[in-house]
Backbone as ProteinMPNN parsed JSONL, in Angstrom:
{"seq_chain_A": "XXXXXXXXXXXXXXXXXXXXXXXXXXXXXXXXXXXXXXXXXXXXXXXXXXXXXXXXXXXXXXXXXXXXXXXXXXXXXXXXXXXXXXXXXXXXXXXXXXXXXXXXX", "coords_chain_A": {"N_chain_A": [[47.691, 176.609, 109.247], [45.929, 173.755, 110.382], [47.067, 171.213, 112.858], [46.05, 168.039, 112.011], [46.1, 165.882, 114.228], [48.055, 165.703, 117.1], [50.478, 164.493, 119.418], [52.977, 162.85, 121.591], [56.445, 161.756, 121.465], [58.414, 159.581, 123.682], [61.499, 158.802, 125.713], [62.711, 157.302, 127.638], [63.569, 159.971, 129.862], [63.155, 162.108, 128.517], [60.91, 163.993, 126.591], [59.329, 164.474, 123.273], [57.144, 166.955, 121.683], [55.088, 166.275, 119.45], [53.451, 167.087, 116.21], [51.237, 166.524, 113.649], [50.571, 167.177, 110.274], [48.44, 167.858, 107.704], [49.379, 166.954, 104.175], [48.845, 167.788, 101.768], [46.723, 170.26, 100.433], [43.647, 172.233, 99.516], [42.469, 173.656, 96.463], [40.546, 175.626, 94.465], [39.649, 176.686, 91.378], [38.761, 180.464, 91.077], [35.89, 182.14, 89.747], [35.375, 184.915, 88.408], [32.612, 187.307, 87.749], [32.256, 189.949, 84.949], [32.717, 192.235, 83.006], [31.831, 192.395, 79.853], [33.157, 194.206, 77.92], [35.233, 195.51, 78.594], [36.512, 194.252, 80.742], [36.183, 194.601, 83.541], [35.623, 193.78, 86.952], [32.131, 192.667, 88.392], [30.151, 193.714, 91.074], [27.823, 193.132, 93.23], [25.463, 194.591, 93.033], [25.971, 194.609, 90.069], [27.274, 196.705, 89.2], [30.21, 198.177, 87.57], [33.168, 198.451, 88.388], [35.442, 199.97, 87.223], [33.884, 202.297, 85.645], [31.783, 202.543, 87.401], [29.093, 202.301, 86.686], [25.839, 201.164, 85.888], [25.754, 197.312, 84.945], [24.204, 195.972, 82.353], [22.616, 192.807, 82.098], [23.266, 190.955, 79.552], [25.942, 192.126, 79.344], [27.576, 190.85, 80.785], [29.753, 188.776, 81.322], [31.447, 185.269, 82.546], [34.748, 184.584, 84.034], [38.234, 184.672, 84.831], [41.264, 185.705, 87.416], [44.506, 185.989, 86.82], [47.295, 186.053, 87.747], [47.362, 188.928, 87.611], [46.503, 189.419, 84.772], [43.287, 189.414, 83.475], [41.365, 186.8, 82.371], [39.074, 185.932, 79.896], [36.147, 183.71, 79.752], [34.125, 181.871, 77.463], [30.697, 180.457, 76.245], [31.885, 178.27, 74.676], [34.364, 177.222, 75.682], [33.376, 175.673, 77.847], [32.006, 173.307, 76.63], [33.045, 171.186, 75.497], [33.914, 169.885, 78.012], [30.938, 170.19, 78.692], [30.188, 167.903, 77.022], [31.754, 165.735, 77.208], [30.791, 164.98, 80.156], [28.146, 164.205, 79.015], [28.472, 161.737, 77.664], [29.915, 160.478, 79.154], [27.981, 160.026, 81.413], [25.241, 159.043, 80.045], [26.593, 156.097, 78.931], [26.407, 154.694, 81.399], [29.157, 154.282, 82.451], [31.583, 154.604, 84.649], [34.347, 155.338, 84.793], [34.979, 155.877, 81.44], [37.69, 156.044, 80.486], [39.245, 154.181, 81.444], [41.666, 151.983, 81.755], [41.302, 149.036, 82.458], [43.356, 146.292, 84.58], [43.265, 142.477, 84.6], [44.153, 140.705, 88.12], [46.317, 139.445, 89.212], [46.724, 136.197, 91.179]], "CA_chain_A": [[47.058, 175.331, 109.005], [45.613, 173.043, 111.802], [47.125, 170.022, 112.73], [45.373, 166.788, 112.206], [46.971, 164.59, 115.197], [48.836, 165.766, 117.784], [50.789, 163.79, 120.087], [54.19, 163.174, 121.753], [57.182, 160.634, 121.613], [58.979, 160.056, 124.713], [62.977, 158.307, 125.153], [62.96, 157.88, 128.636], [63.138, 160.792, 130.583], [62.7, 162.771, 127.066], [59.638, 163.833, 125.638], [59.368, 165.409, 122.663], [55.865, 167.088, 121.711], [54.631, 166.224, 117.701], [51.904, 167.611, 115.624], [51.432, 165.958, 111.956], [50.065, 168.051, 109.367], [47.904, 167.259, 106.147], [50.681, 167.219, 102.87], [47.887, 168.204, 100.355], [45.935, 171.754, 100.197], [42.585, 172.182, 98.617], [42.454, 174.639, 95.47], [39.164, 175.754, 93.62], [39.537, 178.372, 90.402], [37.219, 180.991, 91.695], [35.406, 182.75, 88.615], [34.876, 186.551, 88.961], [31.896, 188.081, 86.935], [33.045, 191.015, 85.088], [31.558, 193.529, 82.027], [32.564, 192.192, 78.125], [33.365, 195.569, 77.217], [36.144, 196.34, 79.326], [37.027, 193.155, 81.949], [35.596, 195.542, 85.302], [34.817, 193.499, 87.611], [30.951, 193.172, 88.73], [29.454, 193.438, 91.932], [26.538, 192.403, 93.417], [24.439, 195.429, 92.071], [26.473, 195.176, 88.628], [28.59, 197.844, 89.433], [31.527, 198.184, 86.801], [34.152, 199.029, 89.393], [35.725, 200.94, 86.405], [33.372, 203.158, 85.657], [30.945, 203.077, 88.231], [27.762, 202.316, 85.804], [25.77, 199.443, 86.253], [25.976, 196.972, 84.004], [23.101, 195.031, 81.596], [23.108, 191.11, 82.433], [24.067, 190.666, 78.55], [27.165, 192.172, 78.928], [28.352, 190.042, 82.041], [30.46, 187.186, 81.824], [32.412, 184.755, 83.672], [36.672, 185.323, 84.196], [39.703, 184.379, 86.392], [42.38, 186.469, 87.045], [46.225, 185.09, 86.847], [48.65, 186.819, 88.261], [47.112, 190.237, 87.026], [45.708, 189.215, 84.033], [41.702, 189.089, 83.503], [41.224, 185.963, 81.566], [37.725, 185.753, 80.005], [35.78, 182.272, 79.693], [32.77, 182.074, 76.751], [30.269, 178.964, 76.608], [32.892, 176.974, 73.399], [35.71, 177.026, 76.579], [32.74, 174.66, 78.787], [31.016, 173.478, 75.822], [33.692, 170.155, 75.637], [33.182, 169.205, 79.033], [29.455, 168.98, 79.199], [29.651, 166.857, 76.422], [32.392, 164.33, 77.618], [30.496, 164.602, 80.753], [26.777, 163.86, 79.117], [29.105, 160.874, 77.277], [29.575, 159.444, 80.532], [26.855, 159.789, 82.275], [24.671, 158.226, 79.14], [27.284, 155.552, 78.617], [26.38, 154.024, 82.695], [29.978, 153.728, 82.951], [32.098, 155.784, 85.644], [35.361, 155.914, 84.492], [35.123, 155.431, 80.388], [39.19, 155.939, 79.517], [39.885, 153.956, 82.042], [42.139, 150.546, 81.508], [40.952, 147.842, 83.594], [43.719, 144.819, 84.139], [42.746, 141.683, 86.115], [44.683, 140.863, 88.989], [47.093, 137.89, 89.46], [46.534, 135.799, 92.23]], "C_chain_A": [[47.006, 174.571, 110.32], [46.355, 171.774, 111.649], [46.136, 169.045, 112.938], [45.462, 165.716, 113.449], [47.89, 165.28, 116.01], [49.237, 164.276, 119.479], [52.282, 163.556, 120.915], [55.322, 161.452, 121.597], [58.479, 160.528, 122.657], [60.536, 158.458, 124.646], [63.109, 158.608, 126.755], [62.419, 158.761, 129.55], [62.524, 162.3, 130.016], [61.562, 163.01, 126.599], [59.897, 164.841, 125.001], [57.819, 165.394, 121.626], [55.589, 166.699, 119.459], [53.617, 166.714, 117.157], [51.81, 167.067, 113.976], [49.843, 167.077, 111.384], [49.297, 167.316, 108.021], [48.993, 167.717, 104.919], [49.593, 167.825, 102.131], [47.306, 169.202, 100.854], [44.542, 171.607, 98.679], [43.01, 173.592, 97.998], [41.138, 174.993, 94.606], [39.984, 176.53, 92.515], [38.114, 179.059, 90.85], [37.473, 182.217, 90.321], [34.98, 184.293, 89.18], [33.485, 186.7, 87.698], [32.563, 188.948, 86.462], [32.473, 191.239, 83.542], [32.736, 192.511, 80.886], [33.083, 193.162, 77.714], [34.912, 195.396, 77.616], [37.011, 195.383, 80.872], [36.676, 194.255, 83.171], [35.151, 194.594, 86.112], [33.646, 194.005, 88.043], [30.965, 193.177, 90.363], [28.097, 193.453, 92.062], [25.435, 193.394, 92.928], [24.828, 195.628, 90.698], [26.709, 196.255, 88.439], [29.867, 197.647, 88.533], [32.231, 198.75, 87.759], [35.024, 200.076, 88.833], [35.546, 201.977, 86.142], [32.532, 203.973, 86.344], [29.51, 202.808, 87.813], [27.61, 201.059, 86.232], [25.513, 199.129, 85.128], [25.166, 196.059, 83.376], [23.269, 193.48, 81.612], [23.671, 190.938, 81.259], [25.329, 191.039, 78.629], [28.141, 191.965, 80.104], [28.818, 188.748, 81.571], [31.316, 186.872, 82.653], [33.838, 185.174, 82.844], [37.405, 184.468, 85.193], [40.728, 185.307, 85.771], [43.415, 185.951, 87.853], [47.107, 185.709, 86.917], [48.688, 188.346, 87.429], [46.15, 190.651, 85.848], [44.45, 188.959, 83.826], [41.506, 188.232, 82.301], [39.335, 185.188, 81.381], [37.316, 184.417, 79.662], [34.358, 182.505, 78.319], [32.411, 180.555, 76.951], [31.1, 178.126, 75.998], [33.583, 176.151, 75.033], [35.216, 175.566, 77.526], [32.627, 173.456, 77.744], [31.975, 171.77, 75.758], [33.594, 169.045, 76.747], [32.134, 168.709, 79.503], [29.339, 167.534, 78.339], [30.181, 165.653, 76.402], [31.517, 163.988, 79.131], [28.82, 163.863, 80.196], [27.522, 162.618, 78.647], [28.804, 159.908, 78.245], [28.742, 159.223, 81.329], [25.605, 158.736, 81.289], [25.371, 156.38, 78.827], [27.037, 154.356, 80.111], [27.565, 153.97, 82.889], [31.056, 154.875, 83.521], [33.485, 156.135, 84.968], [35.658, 155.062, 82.887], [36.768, 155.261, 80.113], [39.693, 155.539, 80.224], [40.821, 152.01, 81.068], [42.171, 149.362, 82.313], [42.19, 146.583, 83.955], [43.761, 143.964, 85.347], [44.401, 141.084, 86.888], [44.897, 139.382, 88.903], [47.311, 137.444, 90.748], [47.823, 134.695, 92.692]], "O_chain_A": [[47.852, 174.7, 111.204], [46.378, 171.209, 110.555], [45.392, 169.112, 113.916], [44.745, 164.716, 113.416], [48.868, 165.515, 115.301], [48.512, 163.557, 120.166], [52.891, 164.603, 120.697], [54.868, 160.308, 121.639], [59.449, 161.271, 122.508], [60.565, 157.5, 123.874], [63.467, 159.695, 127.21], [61.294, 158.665, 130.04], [61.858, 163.182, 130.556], [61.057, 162.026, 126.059], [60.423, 165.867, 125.432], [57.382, 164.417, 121.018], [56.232, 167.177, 118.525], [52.649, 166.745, 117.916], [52.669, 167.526, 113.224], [48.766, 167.458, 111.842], [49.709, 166.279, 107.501], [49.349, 168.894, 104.862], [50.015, 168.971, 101.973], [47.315, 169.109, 102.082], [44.536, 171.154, 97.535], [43.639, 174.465, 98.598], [40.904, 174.01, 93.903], [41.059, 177.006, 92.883], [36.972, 178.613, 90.96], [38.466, 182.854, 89.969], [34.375, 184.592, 90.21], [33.629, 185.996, 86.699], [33.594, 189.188, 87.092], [31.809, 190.352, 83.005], [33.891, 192.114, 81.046], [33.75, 192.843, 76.73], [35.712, 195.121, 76.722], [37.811, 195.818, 81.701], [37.785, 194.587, 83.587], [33.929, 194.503, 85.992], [33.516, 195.218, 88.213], [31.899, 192.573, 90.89], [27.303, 193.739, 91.166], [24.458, 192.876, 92.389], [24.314, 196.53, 90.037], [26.328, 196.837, 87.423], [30.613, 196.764, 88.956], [31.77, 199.857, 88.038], [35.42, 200.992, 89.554], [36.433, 202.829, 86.195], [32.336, 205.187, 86.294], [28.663, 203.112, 88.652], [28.374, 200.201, 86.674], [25.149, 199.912, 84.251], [25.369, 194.964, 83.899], [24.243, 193.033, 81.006], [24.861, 190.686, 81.444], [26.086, 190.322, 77.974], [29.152, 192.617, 80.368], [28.094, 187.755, 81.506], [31.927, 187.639, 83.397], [34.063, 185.716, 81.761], [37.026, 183.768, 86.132], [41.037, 185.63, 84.623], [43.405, 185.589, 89.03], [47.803, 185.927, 85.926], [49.648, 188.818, 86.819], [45.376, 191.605, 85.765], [44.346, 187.76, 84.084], [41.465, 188.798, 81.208], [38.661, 184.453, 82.103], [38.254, 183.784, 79.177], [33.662, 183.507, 78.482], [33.107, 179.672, 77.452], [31.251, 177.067, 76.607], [33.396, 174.996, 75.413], [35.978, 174.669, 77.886], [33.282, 172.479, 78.108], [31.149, 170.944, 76.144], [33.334, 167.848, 76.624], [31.918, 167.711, 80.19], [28.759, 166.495, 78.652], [29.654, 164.659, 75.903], [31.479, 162.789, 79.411], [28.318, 163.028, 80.948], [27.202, 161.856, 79.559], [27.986, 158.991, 78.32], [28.735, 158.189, 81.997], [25.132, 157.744, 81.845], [24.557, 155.508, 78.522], [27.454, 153.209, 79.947], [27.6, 153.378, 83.967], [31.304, 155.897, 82.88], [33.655, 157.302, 84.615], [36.285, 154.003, 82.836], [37.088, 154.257, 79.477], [40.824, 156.011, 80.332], [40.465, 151.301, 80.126], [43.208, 148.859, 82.745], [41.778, 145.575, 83.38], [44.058, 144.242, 86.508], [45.488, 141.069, 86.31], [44.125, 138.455, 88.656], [48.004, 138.123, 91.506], [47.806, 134.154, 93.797]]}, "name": "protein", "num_of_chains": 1, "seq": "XXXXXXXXXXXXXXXXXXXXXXXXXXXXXXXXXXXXXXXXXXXXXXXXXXXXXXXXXXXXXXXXXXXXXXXXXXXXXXXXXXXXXXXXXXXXXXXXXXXXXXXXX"}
């Protein structure tokens, strides 16, 4: 990891060199493709890595895999989210569950 800031702090005849670091790390879930039949991962020609066959767009879906496990996704799993997100977006207001309280001066 790169540091953000380097610099030094000196005591005299002392210097001692510093480098500060970012505390937080970015994380995505990255979705694999991979055959319904049989969890195989796809590649880019729909290649079952399994078998070797390529594989019919119907029987591709999305996945993540967790510490070994191939964990498949269907549309139900999204199917919550678009609709709290069309909620909010219809609704004009950015953060609906939020709790607003005014500020004492």
């Amino acid at each position: 990891m790169r540091s953000i800031w380097k610099g030094a702090i000196s005591f005299g005849m002392v210097n001692i060199p510093v480098k500060l670091y970012p505390a937080t790390q970015q994380s995505q879930l990255k979705l694999q493709t991979v055959d319904k039949r049989d969890s195989g991962k796809i590649r880019y020609k729909r290649i079952n890595e399994n078998t070797g066959k390529e594989v019919p767009s119907e029987d591709i879906t999305k996945a993540f895999i967790l510490r070994g496990n191939v964990m498949r996704s269907t549309d139900s799993d999204f199917r919550f989210q678009q609709l709290e997100e069309e909620k909010r977006r219809s609704s004009g207001k950015r953060y609906p569950n939020r709790k607003w309280s005014k500020r004492s001066q």
